[in-house]
N, CA, C and O atoms as a GROMACS GRO file, in nm:
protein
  236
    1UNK      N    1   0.086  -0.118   0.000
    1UNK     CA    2   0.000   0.000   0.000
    1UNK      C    3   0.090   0.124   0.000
    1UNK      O    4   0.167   0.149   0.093
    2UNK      N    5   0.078   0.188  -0.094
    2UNK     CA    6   0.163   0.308  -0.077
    2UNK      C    7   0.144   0.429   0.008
    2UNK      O    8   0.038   0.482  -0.026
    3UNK      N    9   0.201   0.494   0.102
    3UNK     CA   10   0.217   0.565   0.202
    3UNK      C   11   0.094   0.653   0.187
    3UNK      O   12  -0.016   0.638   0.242
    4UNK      N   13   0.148   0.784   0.068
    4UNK     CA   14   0.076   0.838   0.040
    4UNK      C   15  -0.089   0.849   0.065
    4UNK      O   16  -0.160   0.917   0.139
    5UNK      N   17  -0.110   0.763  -0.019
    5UNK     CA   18  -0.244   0.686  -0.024
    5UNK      C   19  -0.311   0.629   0.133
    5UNK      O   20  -0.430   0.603   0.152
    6UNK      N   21  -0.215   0.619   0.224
    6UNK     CA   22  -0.278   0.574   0.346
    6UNK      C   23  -0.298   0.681   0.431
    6UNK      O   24  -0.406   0.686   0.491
    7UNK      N   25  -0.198   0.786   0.451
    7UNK     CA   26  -0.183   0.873   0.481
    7UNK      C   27  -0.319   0.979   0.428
    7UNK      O   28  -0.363   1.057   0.512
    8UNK      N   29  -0.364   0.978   0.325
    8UNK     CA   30  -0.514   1.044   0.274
    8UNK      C   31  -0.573   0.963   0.320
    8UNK      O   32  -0.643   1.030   0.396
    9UNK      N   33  -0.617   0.810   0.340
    9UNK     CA   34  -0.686   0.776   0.439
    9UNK      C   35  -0.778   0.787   0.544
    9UNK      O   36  -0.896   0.791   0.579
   10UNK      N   37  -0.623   0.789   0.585
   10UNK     CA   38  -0.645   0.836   0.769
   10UNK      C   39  -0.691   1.016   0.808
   10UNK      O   40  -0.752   1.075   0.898
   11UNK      N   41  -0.631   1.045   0.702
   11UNK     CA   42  -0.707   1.234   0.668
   11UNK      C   43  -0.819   1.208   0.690
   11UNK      O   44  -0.884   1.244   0.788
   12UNK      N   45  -0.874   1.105   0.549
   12UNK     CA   46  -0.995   1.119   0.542
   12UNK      C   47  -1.094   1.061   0.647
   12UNK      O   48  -1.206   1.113   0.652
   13UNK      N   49  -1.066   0.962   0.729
   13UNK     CA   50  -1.125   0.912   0.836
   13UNK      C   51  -1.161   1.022   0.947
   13UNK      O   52  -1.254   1.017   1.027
   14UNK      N   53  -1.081   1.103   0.934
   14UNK     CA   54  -1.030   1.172   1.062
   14UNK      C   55  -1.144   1.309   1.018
   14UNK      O   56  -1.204   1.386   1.093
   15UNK      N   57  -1.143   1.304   0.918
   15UNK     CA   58  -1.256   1.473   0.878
   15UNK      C   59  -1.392   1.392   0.873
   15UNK      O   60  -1.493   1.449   0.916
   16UNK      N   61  -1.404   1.246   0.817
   16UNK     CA   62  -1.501   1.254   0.884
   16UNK      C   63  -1.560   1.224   0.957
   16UNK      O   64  -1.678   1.204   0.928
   17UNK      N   65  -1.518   1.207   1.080
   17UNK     CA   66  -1.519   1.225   1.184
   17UNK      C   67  -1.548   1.368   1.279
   17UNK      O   68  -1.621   1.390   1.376
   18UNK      N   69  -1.480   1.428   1.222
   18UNK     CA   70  -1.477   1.546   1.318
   18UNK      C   71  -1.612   1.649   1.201
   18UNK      O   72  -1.677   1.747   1.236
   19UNK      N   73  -1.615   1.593   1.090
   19UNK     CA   74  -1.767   1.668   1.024
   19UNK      C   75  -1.884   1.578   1.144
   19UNK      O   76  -1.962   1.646   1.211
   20UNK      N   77  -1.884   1.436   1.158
   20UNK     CA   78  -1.998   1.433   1.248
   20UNK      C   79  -2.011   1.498   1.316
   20UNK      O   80  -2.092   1.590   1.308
   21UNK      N   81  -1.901   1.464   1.451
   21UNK     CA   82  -1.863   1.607   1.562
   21UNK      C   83  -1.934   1.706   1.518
   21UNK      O   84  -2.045   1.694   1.568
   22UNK      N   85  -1.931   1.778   1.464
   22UNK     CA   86  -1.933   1.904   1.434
   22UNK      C   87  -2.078   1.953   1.387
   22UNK      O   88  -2.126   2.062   1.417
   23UNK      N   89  -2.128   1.874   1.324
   23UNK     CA   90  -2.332   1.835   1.310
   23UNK      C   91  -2.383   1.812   1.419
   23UNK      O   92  -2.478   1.881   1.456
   24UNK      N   93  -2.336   1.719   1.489
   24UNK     CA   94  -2.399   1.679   1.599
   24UNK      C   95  -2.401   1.784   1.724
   24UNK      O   96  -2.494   1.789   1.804
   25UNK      N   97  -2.292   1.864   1.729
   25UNK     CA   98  -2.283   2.031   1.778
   25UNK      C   99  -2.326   2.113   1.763
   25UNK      O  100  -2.314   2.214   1.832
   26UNK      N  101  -2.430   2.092   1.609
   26UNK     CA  102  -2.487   2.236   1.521
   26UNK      C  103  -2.400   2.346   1.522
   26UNK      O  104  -2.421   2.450   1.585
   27UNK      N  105  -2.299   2.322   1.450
   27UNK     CA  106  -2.202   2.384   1.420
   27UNK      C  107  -2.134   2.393   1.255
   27UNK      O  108  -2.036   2.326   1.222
   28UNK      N  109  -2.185   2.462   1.190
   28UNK     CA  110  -2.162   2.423   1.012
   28UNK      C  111  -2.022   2.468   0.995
   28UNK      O  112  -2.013   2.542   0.898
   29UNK      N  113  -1.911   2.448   1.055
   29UNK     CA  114  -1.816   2.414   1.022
   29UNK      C  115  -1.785   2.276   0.981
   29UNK      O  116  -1.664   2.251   0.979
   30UNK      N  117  -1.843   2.205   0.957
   30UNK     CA  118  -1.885   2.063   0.926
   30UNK      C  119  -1.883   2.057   0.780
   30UNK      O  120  -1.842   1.961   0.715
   31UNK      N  121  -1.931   2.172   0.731
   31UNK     CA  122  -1.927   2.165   0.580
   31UNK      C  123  -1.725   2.159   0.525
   31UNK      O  124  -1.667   2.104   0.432
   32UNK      N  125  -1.691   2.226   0.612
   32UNK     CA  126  -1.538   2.258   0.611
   32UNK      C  127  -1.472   2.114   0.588
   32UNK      O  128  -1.396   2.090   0.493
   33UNK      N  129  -1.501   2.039   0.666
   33UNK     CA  130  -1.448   1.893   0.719
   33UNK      C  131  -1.538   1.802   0.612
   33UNK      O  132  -1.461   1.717   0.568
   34UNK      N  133  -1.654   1.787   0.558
   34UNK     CA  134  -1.701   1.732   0.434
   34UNK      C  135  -1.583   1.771   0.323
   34UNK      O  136  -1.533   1.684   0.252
   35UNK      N  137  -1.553   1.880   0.318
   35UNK     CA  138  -1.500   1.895   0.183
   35UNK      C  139  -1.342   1.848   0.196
   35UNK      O  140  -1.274   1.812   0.100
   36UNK      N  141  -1.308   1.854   0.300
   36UNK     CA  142  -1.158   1.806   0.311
   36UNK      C  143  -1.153   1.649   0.275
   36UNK      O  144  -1.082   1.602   0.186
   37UNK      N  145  -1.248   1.568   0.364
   37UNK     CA  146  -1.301   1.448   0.367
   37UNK      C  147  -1.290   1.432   0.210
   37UNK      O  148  -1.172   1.399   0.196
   38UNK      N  149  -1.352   1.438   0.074
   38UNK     CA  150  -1.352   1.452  -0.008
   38UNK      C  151  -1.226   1.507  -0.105
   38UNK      O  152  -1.193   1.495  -0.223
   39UNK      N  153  -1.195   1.548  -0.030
   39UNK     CA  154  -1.044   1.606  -0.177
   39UNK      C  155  -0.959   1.483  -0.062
   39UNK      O  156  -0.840   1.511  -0.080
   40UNK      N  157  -0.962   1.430  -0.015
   40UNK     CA  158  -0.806   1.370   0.088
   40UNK      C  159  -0.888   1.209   0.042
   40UNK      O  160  -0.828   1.114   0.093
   41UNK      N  161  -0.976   1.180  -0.018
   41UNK     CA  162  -1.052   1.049  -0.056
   41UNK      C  163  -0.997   1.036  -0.170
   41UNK      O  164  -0.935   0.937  -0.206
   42UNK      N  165  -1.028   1.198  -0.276
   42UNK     CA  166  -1.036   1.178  -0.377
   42UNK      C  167  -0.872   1.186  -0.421
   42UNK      O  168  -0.847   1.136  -0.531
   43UNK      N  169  -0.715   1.264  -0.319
   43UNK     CA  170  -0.614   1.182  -0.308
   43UNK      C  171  -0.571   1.028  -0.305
   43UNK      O  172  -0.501   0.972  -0.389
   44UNK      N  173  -0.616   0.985  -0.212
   44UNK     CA  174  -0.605   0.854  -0.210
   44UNK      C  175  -0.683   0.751  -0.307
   44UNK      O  176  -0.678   0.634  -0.271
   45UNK      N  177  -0.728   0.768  -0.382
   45UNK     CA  178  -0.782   0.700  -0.505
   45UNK      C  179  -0.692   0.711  -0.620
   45UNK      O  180  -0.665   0.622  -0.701
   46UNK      N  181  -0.635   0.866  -0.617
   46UNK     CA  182  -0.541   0.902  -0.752
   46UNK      C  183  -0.352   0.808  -0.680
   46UNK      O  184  -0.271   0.764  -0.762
   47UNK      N  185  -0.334   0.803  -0.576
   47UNK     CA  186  -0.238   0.781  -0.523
   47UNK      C  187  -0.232   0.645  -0.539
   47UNK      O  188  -0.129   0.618  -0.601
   48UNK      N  189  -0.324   0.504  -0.499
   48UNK     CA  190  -0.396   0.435  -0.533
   48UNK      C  191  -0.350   0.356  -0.652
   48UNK      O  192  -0.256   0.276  -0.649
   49UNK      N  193  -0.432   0.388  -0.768
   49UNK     CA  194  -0.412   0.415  -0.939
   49UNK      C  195  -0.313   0.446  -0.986
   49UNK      O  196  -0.296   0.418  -1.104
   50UNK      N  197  -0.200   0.521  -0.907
   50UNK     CA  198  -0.085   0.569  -0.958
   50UNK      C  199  -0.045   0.459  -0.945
   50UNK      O  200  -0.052   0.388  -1.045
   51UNK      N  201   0.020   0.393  -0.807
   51UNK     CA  202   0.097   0.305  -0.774
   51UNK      C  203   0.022   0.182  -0.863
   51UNK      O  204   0.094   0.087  -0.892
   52UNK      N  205  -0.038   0.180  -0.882
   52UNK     CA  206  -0.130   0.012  -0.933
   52UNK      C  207  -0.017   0.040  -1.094
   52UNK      O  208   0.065  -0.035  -1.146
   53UNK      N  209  -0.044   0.119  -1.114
   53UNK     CA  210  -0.010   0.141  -1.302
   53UNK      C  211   0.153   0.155  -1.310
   53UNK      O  212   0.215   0.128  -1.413
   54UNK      N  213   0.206   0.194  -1.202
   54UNK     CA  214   0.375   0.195  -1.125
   54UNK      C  215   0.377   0.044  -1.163
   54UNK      O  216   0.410  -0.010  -1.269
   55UNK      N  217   0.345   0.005  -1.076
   55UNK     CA  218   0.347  -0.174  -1.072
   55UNK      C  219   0.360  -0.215  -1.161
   55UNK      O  220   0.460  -0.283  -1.181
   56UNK      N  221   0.253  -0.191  -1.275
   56UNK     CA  222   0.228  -0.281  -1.395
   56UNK      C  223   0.340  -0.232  -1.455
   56UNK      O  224   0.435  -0.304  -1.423
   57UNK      N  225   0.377  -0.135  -1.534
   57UNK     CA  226   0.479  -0.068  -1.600
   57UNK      C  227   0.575  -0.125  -1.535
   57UNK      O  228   0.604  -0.197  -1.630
   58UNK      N  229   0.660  -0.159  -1.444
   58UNK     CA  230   0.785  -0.205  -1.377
   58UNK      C  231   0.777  -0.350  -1.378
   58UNK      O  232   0.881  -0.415  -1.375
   59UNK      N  233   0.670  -0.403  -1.382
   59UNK     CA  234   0.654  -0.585  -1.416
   59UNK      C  235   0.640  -0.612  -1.496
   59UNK      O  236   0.629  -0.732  -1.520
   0.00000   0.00000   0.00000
């Protein structure tokens, strides 16, 4: 698993997380933490795909 890619992960676990938090507070800074959640997902998918196609190309 490449670093990168785990590392957006755990970002992404972690925002959303703290977007529940943050609803459940009625607090719309939540929208803040959705969108991070989302670009740090949508890292780790491209990070992901990179390494997969790394692989193939080097085998």
């Amino acid at each position: 698993m490449p670093r990168l890619a785990l590392f957006a992960l755990v970002v992404c676990a972690l925002a959303v997380v703290a977007a529940v938090l943050s609803f459940t507070q009625g607090m719309w800074i939540g929208v803040v933490w959705v969108l991070v959640a989302g670009l740090s997902s949508n890292m780790a998918i491209y990070y992901f795909r990179k390494a997969r196609i790394d692989r193939a190309a080097a085998g």
